[in-house]
MIDOSE-1310 file (N, C-alpha, C; in nm, 2 decimals, decimal comma, always signed):
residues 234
xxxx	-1,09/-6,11/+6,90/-1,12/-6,22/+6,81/-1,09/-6,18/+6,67; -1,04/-6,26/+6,59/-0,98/-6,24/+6,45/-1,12/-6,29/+6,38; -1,15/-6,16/+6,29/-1,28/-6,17/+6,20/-1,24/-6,31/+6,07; -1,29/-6,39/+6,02/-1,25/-6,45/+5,95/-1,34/-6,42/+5,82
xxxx	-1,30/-6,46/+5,67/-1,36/-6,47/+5,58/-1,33/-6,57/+5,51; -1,44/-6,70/+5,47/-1,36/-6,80/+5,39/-1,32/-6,77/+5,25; -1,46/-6,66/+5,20/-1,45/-6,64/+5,06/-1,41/-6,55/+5,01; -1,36/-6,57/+4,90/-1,27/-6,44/+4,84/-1,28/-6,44/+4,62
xxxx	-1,25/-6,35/+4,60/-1,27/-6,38/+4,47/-1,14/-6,45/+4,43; -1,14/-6,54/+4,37/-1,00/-6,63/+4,31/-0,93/-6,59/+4,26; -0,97/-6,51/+4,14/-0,85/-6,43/+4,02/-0,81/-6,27/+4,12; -0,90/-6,27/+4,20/-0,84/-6,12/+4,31/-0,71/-6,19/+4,42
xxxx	-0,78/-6,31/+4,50/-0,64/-6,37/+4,55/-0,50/-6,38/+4,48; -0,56/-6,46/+4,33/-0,44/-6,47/+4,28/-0,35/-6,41/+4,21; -0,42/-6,24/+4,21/-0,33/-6,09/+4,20/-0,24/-6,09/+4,34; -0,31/-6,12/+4,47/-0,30/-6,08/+4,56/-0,14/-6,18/+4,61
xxxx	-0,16/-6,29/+4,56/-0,01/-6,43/+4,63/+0,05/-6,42/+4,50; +0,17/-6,37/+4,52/+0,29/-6,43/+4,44/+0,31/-6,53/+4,41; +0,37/-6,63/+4,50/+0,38/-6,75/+4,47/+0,30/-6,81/+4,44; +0,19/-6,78/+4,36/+0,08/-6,84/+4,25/+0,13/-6,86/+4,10
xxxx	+0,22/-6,79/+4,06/+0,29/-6,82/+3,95/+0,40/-6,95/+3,93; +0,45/-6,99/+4,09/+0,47/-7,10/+4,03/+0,43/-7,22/+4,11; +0,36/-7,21/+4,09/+0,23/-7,36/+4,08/+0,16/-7,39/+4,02; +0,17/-7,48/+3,94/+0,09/-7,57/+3,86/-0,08/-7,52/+3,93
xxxx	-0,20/-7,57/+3,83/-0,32/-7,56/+3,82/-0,37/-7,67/+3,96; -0,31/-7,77/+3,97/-0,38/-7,86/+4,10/-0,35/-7,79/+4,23; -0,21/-7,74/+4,21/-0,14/-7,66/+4,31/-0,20/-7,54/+4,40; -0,20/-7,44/+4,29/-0,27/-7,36/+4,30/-0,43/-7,36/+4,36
xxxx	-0,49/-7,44/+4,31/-0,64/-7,48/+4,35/-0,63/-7,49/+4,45; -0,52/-7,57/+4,55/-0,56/-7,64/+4,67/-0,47/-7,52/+4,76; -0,39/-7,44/+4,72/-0,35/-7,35/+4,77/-0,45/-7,21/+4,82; -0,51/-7,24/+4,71/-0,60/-7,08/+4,74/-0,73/-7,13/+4,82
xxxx	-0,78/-7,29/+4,78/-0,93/-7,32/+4,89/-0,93/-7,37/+5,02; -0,78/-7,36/+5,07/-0,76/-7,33/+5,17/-0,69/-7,23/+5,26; -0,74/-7,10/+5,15/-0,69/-7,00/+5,21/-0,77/-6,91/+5,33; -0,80/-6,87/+5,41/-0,87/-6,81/+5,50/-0,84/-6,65/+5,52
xxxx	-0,90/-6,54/+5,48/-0,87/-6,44/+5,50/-0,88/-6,39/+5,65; -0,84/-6,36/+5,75/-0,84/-6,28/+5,84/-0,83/-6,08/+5,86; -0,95/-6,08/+5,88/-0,91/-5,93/+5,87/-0,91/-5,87/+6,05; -0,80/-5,80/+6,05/-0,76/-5,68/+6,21/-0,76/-5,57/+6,18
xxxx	-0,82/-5,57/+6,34/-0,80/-5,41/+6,37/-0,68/-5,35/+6,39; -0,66/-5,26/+6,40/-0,56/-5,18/+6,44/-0,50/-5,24/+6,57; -0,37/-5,25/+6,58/-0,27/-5,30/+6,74/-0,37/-5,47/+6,75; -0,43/-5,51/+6,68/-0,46/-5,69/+6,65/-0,36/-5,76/+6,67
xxxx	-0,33/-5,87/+6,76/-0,24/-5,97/+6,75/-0,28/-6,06/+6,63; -0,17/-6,11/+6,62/-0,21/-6,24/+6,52/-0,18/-6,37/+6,57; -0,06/-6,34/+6,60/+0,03/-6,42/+6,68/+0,09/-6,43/+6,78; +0,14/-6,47/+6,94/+0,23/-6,46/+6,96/+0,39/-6,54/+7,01
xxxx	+0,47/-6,49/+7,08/+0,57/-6,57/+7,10/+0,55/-6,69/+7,21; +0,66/-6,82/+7,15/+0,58/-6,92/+7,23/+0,45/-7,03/+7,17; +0,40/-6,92/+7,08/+0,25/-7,03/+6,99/+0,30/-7,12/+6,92; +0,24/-7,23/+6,88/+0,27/-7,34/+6,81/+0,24/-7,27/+6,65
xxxx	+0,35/-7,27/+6,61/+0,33/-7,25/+6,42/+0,23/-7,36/+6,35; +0,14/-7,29/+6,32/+0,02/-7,39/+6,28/-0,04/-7,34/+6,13; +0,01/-7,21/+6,10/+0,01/-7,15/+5,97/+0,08/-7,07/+5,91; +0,11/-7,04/+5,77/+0,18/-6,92/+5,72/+0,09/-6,84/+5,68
xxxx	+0,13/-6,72/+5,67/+0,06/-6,61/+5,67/+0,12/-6,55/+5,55; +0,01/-6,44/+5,45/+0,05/-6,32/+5,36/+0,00/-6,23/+5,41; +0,02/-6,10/+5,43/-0,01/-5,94/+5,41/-0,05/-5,89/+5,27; -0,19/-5,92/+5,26/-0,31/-5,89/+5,13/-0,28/-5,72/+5,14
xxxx	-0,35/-5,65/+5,24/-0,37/-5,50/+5,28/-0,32/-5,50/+5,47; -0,27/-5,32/+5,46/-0,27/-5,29/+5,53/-0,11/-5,33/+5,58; -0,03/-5,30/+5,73/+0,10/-5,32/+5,76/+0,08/-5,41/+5,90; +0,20/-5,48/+5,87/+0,21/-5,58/+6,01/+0,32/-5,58/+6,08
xxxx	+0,37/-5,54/+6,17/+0,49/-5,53/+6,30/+0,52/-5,68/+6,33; +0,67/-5,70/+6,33/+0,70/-5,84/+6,38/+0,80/-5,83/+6,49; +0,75/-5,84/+6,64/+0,79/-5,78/+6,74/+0,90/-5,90/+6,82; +0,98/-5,85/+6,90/+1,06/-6,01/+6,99/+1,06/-5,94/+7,14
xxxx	+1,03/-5,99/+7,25/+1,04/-5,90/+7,34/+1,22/-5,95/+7,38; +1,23/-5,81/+7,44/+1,38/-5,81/+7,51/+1,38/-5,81/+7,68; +1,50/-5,73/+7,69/+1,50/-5,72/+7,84/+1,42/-5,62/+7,89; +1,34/-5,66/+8,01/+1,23/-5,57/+8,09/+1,11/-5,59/+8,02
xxxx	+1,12/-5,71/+7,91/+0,97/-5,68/+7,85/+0,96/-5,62/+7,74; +1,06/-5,53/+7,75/+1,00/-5,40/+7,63/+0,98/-5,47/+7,47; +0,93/-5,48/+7,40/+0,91/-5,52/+7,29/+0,99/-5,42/+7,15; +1,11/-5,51/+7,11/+1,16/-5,46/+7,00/+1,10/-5,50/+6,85
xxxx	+1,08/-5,41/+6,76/+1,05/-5,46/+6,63/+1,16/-5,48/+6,54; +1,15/-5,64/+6,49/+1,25/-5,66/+6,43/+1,24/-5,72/+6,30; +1,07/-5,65/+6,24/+1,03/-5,65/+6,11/+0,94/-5,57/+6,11; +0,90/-5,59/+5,94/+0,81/-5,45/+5,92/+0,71/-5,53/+5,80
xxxx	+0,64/-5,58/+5,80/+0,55/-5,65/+5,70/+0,50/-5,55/+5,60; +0,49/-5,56/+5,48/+0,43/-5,48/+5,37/+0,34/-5,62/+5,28; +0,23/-5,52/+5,19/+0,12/-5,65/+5,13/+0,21/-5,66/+5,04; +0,19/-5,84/+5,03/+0,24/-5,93/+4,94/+0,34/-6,01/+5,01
xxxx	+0,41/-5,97/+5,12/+0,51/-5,99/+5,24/+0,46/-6,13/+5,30; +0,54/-6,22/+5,27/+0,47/-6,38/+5,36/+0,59/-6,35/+5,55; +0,49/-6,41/+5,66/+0,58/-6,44/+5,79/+0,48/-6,56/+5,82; +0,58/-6,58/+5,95/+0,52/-6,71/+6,03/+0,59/-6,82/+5,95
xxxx	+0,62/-6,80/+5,89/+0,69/-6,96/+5,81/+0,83/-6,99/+5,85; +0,88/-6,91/+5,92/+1,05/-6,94/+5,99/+0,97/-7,10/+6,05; +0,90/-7,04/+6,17/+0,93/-7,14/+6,28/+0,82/-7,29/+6,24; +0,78/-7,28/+6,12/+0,73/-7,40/+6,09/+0,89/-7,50/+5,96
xxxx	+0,92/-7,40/+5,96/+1,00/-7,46/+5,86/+1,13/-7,54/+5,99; +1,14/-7,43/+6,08/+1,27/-7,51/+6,16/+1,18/-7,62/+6,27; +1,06/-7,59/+6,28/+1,00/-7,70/+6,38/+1,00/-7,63/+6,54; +0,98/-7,49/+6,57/+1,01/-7,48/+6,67/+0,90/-7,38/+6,71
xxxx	+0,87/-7,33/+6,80/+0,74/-7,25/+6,86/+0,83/-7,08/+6,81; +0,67/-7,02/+6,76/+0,73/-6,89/+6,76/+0,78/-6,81/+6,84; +0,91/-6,72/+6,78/+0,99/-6,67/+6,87/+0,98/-6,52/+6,85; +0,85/-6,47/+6,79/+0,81/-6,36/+6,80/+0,69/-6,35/+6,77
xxxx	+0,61/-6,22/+6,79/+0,46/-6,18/+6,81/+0,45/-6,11/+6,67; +0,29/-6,12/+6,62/+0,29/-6,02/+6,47/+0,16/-5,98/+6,50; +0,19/-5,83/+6,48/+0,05/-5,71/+6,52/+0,06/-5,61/+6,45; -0,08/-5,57/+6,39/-0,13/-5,49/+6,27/-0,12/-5,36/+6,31
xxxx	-0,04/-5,30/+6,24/-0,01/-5,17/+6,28/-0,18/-5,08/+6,21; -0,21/-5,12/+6,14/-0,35/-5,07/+6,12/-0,45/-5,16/+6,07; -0,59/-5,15/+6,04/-0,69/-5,24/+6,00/-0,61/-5,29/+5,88; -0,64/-5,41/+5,81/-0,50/-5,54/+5,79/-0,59/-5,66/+5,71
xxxx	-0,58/-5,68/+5,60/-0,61/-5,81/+5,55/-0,50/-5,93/+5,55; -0,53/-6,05/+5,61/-0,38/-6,10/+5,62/-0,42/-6,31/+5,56; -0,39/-6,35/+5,44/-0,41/-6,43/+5,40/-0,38/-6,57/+5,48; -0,43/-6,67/+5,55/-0,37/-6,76/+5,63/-0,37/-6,90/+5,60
xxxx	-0,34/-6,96/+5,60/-0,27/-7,11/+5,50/-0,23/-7,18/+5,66; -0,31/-7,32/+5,59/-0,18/-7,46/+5,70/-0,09/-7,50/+5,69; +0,00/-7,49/+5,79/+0,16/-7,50/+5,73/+0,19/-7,63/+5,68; +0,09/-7,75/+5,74/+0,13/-7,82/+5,65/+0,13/-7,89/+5,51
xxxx	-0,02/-7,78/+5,47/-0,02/-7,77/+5,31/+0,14/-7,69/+5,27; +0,14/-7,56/+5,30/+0,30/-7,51/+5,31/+0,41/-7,60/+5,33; +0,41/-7,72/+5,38/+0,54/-7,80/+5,39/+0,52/-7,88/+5,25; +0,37/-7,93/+5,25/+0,36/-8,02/+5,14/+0,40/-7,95/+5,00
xxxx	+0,40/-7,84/+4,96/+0,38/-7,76/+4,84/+0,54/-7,76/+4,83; +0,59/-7,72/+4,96/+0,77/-7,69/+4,91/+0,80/-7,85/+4,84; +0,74/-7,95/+4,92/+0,86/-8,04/+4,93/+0,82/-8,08/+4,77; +0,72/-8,06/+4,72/+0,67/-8,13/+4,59/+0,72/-7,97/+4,46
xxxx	+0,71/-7,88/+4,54/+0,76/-7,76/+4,42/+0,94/-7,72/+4,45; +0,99/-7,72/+4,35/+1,14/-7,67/+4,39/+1,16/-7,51/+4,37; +1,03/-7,49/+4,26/+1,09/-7,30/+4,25/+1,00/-7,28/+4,42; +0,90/-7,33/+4,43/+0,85/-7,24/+4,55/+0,94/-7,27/+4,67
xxxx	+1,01/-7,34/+4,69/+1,14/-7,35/+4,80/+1,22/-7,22/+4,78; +1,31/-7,25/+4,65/+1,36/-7,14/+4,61/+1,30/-6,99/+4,65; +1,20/-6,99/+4,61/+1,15/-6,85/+4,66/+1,17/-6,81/+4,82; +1,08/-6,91/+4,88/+1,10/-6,94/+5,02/+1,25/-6,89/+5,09
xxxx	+1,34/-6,96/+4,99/+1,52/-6,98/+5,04/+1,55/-6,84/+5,05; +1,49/-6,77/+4,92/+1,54/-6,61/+4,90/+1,47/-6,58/+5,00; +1,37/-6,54/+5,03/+1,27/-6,47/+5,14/+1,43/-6,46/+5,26; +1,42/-6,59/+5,31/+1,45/-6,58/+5,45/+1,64/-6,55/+5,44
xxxx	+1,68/-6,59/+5,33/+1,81/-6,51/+5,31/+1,84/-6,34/+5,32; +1,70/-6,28/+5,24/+1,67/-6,14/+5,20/+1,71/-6,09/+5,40; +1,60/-6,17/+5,47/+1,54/-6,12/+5,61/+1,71/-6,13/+5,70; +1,79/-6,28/+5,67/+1,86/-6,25/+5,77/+1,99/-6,14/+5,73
xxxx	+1,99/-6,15/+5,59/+2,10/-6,04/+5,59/+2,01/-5,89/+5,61; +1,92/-5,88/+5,60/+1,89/-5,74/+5,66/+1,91/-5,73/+5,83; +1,85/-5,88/+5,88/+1,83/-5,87/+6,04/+2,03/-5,86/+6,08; +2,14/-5,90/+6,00/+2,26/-5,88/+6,04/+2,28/-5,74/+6,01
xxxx	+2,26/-5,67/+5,92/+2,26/-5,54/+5,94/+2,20/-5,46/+6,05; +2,11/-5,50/+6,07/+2,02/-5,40/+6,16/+2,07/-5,42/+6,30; +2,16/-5,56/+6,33/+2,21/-5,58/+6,42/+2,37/-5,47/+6,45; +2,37/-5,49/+6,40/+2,50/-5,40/+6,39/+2,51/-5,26/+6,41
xxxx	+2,40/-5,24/+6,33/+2,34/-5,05/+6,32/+2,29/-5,00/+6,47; +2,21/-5,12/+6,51/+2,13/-5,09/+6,64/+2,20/-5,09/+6,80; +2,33/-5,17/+6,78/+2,45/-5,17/+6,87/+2,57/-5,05/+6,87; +2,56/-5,00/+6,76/+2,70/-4,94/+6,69/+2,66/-4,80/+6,69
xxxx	+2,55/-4,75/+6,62/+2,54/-4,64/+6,62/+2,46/-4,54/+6,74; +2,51/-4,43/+6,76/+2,49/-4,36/+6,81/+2,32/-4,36/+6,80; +2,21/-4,26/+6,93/+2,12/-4,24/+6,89/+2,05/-4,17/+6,81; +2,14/-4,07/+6,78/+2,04/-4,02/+6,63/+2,05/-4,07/+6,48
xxxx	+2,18/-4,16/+6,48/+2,22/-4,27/+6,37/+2,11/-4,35/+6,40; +2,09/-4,37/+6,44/+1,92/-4,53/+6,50/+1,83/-4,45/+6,47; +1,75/-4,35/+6,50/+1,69/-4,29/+6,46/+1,66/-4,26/+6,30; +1,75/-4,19/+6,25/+1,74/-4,15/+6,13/+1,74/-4,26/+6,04
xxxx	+1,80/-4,39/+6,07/+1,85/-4,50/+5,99/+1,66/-4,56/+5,97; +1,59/-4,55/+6,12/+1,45/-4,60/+6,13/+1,38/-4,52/+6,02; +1,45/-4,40/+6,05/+1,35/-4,28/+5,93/+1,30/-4,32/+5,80; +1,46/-4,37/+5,72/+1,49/-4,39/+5,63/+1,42/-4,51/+5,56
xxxx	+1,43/-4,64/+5,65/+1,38/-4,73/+5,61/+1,23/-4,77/+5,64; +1,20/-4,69/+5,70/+1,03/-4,67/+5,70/+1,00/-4,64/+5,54; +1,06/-4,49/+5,50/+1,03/-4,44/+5,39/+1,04/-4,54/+5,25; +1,18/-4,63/+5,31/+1,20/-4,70/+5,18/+1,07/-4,82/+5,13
xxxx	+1,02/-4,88/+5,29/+0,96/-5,00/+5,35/+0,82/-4,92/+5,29; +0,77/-4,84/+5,32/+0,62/-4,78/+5,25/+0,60/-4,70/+5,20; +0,69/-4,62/+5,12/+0,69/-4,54/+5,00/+0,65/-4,38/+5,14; +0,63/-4,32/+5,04/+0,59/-4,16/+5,09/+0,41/-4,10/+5,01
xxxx	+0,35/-4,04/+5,07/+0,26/-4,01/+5,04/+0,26/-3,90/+4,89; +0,14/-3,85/+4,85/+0,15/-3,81/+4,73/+0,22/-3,68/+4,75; +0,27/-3,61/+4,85/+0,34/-3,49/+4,86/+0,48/-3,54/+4,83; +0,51/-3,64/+4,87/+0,65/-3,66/+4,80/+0,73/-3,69/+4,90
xxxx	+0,68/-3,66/+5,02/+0,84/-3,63/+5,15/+0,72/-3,70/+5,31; +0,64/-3,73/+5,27/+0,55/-3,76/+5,42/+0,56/-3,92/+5,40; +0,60/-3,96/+5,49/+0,63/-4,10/+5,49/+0,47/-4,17/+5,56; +0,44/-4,31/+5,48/+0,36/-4,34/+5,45/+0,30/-4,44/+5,55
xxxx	+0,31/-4,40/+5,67/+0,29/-4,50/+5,80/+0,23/-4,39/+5,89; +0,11/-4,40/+5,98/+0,09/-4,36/+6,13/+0,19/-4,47/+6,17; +0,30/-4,39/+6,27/+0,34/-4,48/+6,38/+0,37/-4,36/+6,47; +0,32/-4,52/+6,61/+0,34/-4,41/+6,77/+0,48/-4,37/+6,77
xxxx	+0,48/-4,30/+6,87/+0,64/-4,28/+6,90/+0,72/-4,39/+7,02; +0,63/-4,51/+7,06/+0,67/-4,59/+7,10/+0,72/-4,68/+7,03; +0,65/-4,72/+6,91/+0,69/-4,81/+6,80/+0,79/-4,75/+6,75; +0,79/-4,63/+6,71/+0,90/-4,57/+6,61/+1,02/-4,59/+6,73
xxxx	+1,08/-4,60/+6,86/+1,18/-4,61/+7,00/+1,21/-4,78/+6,97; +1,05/-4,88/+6,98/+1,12/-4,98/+6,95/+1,17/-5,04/+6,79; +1,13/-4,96/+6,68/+1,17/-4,99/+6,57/+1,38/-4,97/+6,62; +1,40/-4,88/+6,64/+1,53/-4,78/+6,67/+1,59/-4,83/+6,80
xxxx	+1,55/-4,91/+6,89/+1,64/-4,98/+7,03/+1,68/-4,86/+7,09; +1,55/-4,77/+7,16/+1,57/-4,65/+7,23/+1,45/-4,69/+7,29; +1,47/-4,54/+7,43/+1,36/-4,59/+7,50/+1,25/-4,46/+7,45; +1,09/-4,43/+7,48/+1,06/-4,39/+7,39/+1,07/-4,24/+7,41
xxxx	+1,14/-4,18/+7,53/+1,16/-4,08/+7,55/+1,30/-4,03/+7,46; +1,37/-4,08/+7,46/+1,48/-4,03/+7,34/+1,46/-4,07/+7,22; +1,37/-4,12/+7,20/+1,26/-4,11/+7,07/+1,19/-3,94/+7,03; +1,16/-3,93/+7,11/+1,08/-3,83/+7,15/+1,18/-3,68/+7,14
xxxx	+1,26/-3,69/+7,22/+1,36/-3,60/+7,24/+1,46/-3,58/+7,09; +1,43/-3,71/+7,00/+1,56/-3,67/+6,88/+1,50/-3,62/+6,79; +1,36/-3,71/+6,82/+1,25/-3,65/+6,70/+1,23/-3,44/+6,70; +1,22/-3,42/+6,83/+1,24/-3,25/+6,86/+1,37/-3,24/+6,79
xxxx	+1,47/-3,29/+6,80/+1,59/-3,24/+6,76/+1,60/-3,25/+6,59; +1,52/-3,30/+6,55/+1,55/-3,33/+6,36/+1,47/-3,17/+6,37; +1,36/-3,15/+6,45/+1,27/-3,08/+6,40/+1,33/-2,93/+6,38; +1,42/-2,93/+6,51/+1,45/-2,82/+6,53/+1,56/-2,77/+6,46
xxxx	+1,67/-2,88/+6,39/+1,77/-2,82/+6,28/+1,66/-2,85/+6,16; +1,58/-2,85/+6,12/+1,51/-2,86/+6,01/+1,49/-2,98/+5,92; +1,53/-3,15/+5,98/+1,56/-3,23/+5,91/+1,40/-3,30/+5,88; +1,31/-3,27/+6,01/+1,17/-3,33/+5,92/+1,11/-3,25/+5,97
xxxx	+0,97/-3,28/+5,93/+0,85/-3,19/+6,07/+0,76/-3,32/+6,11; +0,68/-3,28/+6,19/+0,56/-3,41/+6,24/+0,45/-3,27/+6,19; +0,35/-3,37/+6,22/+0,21/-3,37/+6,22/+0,15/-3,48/+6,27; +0,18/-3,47/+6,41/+0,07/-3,59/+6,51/+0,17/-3,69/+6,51
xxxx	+0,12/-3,86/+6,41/+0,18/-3,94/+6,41/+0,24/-3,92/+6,26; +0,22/-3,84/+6,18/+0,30/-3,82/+6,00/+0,45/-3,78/+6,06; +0,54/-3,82/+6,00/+0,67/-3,77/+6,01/+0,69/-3,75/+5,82; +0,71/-3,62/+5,81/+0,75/-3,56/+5,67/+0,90/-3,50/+5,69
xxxx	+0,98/-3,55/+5,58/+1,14/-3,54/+5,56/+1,13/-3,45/+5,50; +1,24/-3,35/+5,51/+1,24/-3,22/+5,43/+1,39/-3,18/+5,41; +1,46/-3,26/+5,46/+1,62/-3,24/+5,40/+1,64/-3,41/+5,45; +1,65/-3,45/+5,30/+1,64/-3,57/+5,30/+1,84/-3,59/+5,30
xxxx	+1,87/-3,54/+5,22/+2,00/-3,55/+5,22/+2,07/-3,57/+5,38; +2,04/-3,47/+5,45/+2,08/-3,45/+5,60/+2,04/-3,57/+5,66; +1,92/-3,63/+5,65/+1,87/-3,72/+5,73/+1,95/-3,86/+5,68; +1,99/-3,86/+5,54/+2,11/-4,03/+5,53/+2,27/-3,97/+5,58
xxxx	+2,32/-3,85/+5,56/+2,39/-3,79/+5,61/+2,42/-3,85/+5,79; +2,31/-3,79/+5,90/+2,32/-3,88/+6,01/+2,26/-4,00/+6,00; +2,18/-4,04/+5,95/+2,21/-4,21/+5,94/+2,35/-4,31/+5,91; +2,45/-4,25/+5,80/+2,57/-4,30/+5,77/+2,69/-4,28/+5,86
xx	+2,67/-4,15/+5,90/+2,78/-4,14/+6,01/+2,75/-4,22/+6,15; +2,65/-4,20/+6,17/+2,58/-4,26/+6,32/+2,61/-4,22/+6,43
C-alpha cells in the first residue's frame, strides 16, 4: 500500500515542481492543494500496465524505473526517472490505458496530481503545454535512439552505453567515478536488452580489462575513456 501524505510545506513543493513558474497565483494554488505526496519503498509499484491513467506524477526524491514487459514477460526498462522528472502523463494525454509499469528503484517521494486538473491547466496555460510538448519530444527522440542502440549493437556496446547513461542520468558519487545508483544486475540486463547472465558475464569482463570495478551493487568507472570507446563502436 502507497503511504500517502496530504501535507507538505508550499514554498518546499514549490522548490520541488518546476512547472510552478509558469502559472499564475490561482493556478498554482489549485495545483499544489491538490497535490498528494506518496512516499515508496524500495521495488514499490506505482503503477501498472493496463491501469486507467487517473494521475500525473513528479519524482520529489529518490529514482523511479519505467518498465514495458516484452517477450516471455521479461520486463524491459525503457526509462529512468530522476527528481523533478514528471511520467504517467503520455497515456492521459493520448486517452489510452498505461502501457507501462513505474517502480521505485529505492525509498521515493513521488508528487501525484488528477489528470484532469492536468488536462484543465494545459488547456487554459500555453507555456505549460509547451513544456509538456518538450518533455515528451526530449523522451521520444531518446526512446528512437535507444531503439536503435539496443537492436544494433553488439553486447558489450549495450552494456557500456547502460554504463554511461546511468552516470549521465545520476551523476557519480563524491569520489568522482562511482556511479550514483544501487542497481541489481537484473535491472542493469533489462536497462541493456540482455539476459541477466550476460549482464553478469560482461560486467566480469569490463572488470577484468580494467574498465570499472563493482562493489556489490556500486559500479565505479575507472577508464572512462575505454568505457564510451566500447559504447561508440558497439
Amino acid at each position: 500500500m502507497v503511504k500517502k501524505q496530504k501535507s507538505i510545506e508550499q514554498g518546499e513543493l514549490e522548490d520541488l515542481l518546476e512547472v510552478c513558474q509558469f502559472l499564475n497565483p490561482k493556478q498554482k494554488e489549485e495545483f499544489i492543494c491538490n497535490c498528494e505526496i506518496h512516499r515508496l519503498k524500495k521495488n514499490q509499484m506505482l503503477y501498472a500496465e493496463g491501469d486507467k491513467p487517473e494521475h500525473i506524477m513528479c519524482l520529489l526524491r529518490g529514482k523511479i524505473k519505467i518498465t514495458k514487459k516484452g517477450v516471455g514477460g521479461r520486463n524491459h526498462i525503457v526509462r529512468m526517472v530522476r527528481p523533478g522528472g514528471y511520467f504517467a502523463y503520455r497515456a492521459s494525454l493520448a486517452g489510452t490505458m498505461h502501457s507501462t509499469s513505474a517502480t521505485a528503484f529505492e525509498a521515493s517521494d513521488v508528487g501525484v496530481f488528477p489528470s484532469g486538473l492536468f488536462i484543465k491547466l494545459l488547456r487554459q496555460n500555453g507555456e505549460l503545454a509547451f513544456y509538456f510538448i518538450k518533455a515528451l519530444a526530449i523522451d521520444l527522440g531518446f526512446s528512437d535512439s535507444r531503439q536503435v542502440n539496443l537492436t544494433q549493437k553488439h553486447i558489450r556496446g549495450r552494456l557500456a552505453e547502460s554504463l554511461l547513461f546511468m552516470r549521465n542520468h545520476y551523476g557519480l558519487d563524491e569520489d568522482g567515478a562511482t556511479i550514483n545508483i544501487y542497481l541489481s544486475r537484473e535491472d542493469l540486463a533489462n536497462l541493456s536488452n540482455m539476459t541477466t547472465s550476460n549482464a553478469i558475464r560482461t560486467l566480469s569482463m569490463f572488470v577484468s580489462e580494467k574498465v570499472i570495478t563493482l562493489d556489490g551493487r556500486r559500479i565505479k568507472i575507472i577508464d572512462e575513456d575505454k568505457l564510451e570507446r566500447i559504447s561508440r563502436l558497439g
